[in-house]
N, C-alpha and C positions, 0 to 999 in steps of 0.2 A: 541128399546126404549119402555119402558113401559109407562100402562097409570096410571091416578088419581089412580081411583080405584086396580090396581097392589099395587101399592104403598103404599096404607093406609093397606094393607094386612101383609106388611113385618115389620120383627121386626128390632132392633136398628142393629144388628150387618148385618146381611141382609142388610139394607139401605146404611151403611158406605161404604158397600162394591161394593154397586150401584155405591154410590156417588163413589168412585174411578175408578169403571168402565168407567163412563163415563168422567172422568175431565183425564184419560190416552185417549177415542176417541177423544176428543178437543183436546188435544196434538197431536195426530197424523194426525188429521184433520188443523190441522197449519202445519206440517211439511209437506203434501199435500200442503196444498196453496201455500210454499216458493216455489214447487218445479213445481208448475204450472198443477197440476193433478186435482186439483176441479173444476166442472163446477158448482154445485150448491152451489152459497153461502148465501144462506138459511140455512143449516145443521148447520153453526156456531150459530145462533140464537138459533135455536130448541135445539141444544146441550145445550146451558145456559140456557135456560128455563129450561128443565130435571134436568141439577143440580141443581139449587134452590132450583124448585118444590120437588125435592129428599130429598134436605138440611130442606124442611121448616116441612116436613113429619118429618125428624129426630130432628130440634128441637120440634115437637109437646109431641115426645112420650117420650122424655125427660121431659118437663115440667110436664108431667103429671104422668111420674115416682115422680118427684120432689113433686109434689101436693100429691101425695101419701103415699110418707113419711114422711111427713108432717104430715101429718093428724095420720097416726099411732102413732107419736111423740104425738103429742096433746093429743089422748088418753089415751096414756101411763099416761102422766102428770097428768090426772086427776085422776085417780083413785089412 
């Protein structure tokens, strides 16, 4: 798992691909538990936290894509 700072390093495509990474562990970490092979059930937690925390990273640098072209729009307009 990565951490904060990993994560604010990686760009959009990078992240998505995080975010799939891990939401296929949580999948296979529940097909684990069906089958009675997890002792720690902890990792389901830690797992969703990491997606979010992954997800919130990747809407950031969206938004701020957004805010950016934006702003070149605006410019454009005025001149």
């Amino acid at each position: 798992m990565m951490e904060k700072k990993d994560l604010k390093k990686l760009d959009v495509a990078a992240l998505k691909q995080e975010v799939e990474s891990l939401k296929k562990e949580l999948f296979n970490l529940n097909l684990s538990k069906i089958t009675g092979q997890v002792k720690d059930i902890s990792q389901f937690g830690k797992l969703r936290v990491q997606i979010a925390r992954a997800l919130t990273f990747l809407k950031q640098q969206d938004s701020q894509k957004t805010v950016k072209n934006e702003r070149k729009k605006a410019k454009k307009a005025l001149r």
